[in-house]
C-alpha positions in Angstrom: -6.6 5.7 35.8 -4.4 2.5 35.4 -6.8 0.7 32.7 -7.1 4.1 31.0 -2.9 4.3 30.9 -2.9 1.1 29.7 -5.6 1.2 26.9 -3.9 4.9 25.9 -0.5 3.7 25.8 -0.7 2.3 22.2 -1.3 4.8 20.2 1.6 7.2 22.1 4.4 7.6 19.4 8.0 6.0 21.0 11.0 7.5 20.2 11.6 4.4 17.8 9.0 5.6 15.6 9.5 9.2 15.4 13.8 8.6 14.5 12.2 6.3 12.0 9.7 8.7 10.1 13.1 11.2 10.8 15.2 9.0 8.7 13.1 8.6 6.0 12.2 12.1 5.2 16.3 12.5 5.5 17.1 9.7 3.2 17.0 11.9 0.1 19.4 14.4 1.3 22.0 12.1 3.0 21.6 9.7 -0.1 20.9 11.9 -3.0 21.3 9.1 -5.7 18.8 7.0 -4.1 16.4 9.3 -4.1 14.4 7.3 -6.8 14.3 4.1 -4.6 13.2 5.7 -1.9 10.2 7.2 -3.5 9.6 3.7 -5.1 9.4 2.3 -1.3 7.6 5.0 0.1 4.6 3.9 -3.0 5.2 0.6 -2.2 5.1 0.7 1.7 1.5 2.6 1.8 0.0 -0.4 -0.9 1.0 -2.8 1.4 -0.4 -0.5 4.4 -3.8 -0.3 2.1 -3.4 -4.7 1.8 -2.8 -5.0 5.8 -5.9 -3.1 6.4 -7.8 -5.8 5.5 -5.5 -8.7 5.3 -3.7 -8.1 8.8 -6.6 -6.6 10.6 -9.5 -7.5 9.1 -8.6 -11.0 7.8 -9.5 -10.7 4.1 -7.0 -12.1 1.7 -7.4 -10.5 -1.8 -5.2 -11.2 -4.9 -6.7 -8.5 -7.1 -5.8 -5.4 -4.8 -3.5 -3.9 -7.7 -7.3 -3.3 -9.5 -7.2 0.0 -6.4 -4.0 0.4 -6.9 -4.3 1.2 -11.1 -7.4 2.8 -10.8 -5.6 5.2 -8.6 -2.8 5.4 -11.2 -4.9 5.9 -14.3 -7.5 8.5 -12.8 -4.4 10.6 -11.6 -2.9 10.1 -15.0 -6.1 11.1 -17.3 -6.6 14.3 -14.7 -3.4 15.6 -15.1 -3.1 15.3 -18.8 -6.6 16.4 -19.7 -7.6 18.5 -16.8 -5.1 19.9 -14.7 -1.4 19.0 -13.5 -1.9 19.6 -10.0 -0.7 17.1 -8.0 -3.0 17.0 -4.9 -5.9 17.7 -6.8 -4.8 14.8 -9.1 -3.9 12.7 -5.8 -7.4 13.3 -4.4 -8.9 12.1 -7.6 -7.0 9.1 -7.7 -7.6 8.1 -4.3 -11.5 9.1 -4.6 -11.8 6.7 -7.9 -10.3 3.8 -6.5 -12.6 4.6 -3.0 -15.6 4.2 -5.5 -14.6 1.2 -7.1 -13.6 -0.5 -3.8 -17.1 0.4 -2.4 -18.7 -0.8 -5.2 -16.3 -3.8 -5.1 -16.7 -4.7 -1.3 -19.7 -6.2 -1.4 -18.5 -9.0 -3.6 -16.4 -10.1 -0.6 -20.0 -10.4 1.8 -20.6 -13.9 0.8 -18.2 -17.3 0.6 -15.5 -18.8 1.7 -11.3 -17.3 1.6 -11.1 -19.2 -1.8 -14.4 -17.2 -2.9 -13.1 -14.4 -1.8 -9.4 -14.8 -3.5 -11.3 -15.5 -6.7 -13.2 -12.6 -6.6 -10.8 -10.2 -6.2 -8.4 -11.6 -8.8 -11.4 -11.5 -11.3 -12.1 -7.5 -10.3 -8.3 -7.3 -11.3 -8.1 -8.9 -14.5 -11.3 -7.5 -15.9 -9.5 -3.8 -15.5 -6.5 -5.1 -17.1 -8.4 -6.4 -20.2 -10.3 -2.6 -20.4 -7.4 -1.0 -19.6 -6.1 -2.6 -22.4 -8.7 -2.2 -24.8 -9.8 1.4 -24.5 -6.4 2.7 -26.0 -8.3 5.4 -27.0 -8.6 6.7 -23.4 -5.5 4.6 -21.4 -3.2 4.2 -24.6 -3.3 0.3 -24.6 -0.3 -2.2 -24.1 1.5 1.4 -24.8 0.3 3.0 -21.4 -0.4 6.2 -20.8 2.5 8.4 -21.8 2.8 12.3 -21.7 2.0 13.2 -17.8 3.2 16.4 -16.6 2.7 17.3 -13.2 2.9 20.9 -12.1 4.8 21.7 -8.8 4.0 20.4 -5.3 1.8 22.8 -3.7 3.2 25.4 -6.8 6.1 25.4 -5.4 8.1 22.5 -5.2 9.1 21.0 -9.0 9.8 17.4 -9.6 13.7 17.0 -10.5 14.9 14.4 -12.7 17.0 13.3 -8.8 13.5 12.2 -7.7 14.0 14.4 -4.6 10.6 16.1 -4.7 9.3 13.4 -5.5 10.5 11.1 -2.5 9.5 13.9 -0.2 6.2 13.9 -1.7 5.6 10.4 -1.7 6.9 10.1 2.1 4.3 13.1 3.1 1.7 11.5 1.4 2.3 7.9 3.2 2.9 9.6 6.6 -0.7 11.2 6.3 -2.1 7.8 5.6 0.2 6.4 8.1 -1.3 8.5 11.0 -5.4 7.9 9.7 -4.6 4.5 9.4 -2.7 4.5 13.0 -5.4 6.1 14.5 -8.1 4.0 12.6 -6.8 0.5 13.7 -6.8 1.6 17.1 -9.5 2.7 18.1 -13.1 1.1 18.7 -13.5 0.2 15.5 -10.5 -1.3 14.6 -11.2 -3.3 17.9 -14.5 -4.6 15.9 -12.1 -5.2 12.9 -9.7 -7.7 14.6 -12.8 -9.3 16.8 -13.9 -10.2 13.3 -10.9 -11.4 12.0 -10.0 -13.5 15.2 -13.7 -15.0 15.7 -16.6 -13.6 12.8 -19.4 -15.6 14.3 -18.4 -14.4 17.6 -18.4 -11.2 16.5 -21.9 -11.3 15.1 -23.2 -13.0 18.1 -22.2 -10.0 20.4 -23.6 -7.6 18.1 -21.0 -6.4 15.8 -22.5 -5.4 12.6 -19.8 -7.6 10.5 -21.2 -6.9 7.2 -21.4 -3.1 7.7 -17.3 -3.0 9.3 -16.3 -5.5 6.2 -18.1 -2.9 3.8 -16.4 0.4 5.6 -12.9 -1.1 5.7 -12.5 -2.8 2.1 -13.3 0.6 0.7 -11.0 2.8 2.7 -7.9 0.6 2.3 -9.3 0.2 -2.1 -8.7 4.5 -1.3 -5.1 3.8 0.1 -4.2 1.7 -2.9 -5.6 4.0 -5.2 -3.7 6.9 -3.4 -0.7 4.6 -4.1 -0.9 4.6 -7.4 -1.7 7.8 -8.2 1.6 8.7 -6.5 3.1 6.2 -8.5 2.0 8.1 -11.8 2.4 11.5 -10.6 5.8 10.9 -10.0 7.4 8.9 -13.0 4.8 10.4 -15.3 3.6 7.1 -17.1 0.9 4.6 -15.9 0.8 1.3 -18.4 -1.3 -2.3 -17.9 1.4 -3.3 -15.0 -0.3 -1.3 -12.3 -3.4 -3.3 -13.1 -0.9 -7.2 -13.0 -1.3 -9.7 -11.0 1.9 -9.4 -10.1 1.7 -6.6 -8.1 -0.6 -8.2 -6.1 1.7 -11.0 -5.4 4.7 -8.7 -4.8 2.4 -6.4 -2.1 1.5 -10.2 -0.5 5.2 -10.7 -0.3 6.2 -7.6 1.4 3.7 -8.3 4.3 4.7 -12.1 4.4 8.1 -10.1 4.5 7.4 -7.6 7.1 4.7 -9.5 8.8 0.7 -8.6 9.3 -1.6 -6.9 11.3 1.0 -4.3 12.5 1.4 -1.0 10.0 4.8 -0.8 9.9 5.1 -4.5 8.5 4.6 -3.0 4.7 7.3 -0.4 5.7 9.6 -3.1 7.1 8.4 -5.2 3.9 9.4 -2.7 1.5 12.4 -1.9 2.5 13.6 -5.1 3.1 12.4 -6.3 -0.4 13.1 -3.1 -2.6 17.0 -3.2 -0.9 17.5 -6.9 -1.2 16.1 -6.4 -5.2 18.4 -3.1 -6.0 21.5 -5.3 -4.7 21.2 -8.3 -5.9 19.4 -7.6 -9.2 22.8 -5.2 -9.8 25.5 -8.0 -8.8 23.5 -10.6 -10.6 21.2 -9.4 -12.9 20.1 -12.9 -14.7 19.7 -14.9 -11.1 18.5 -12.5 -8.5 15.3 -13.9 -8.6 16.9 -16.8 -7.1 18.3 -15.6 -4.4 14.9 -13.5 -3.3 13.3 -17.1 -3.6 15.9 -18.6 -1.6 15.8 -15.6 1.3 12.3 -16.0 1.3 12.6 -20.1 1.6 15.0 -19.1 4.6 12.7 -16.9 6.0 10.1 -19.3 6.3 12.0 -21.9 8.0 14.1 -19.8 10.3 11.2 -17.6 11.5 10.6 -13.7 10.7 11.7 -12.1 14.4 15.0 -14.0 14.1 15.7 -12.7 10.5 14.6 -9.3 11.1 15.0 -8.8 14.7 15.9 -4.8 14.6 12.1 -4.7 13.3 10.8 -6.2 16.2 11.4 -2.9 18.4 8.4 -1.5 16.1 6.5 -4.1 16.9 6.0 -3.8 20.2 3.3 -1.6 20.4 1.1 -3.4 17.5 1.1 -0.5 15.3 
């Protein structure tokens, strides 16, 4: 019974967690002009979740994750202009094109080396970009996508120009994944994913089917993204060539060198951290805040993450 205790304890929500999740879905009432910011973070947190997947746990590094993440974004966009302005029916699409794609993407990442791997992905990404851009017929060009509507949450629920709905939306939709991904990463096979990541040839030598586990993971955290950005374009109503940047995948990097890897609330942590520093400083120093998120991120590097972020560190205790 003690080993069974000990293997079960894990995956028990603390009392950290739950005030957390608590918080959050509070935030928009007890600060109603941040509602927008909040919704931005809650997008942001679950792209990094989709990255730690198989980054933190699995130990793939990709550069071209933000090809999920705009697949996600466009599909939701085209469905609700062309088809039908239902959100979750839009968000399912999304997510299901970008689960496609990252299927049909994951075996590029079979064979090679990191570097292989890091080129790879960054060439999936820019190749979207460029048809993105190109088929302005369909995606609108360098213009973007303009004109979503999105009927009401569940036909209820209407998206207000505070961003309210849309931050409880966004926060619903990245608890959901939150919990499947909780639950994924801790049980047998997310045990298989981390012996891979710690040792792959070990891994293979006891009988892990490595190939297989690479194959099953890259796709579901390519659905993540894509359910990212599909919440992303539900919710301002515009998806453009930036979902498909590089830069997004640099900035999703940077919240989980941020927050830290291979736990799922290190994009949360990330996010927050990141998206709070940039709304402050950007506003009291519009032309040099760039500077100082370089310079924090210089000083987080040298003085060490725990230290920096230490009220974080209660989360981490469990390895969610």
């Amino acid at each position: 019974m003690n080993a069974q205790t000990s293997l079960l304890k894990p995956a028990r929500w603390t009392v950290w967690e739950i005030t957390l999740w608590v918080l959050a879905f509070a935030a928009p009432l007890l600060l109603p002009r941040q509602a927008l910011i909040v919704n931005e973070i809650a997008i942001v947190a679950l792209f990094a979740l989709s990255l730690d997947l198989i980054l933190g746990y699995t130990g793939i590094v990709s550069l071209g994750h933000a090809a999920f993440f705009g697949m996600g974004a466009y599909s939701a966009a085209l469905f609700a202009k062309h088809v039908m302005p239902d959100p979750l029916l839009g968000l399912a699409v999304g997510a299901l094109a970008a689960t496609v794609l990252g299927a049909v993407c994951s075996f590029t990442i079979l064979r090679g080396s990191d570097l292989t791997r890091l080129m790879v992905t960054l060439g999936v990404g820019l190749i979207l970009l460029e048809l993105a851009n190109k088929l302005d017929w369909l995606t609108g060009g360098a213009d973007g996508l303009q004109g979503v509507v999105m009927g009401p949450v569940l036909g209820q629920f209407e998206f207000d120009l505070a961003g309210r709905t849309a931050a409880w939306y966004s926060l619903a939709v990245g608890l959901v994944c939150f919990v499947l991904a909780r639950r994924l990463v801790q049980s047998p096979f997310g045990a298989t994913l981390m012996a891979i990541r710690d040792n792959r040839l070990r891994a293979m030598a006891i009988g892990i089917p490595v190939g297989q586990r690479l194959v099953v993971i890259y796709t579901i955290a390519a659905g993540v993204a894509g359910a990212a950005g599909a919440l992303l374009a539900q919710t301002t109503g515009f998806a453009s060539l930036d979902v498909f940047a590089f830069d997004r995948s640099a900035d999703v990097m940077l919240l989980l060198v941020i927050g830290g890897t291979g736990w799922l609330y290190g994009g949360i942590a990330g996010a927050v951290v990141f998206k709070v520093m940039q709304d402050v400083i950007s506003a009291a120093t519009p032309q040099y805040w760039m500077f100082w998120m370089g310079l924090f991120l210089v000083v987080l590097m040298l003085v060490g993450r725990e230290k920096l972020l230490r009220p974080w560190t209660w989360f981490k205790g469990g390895r969610a």
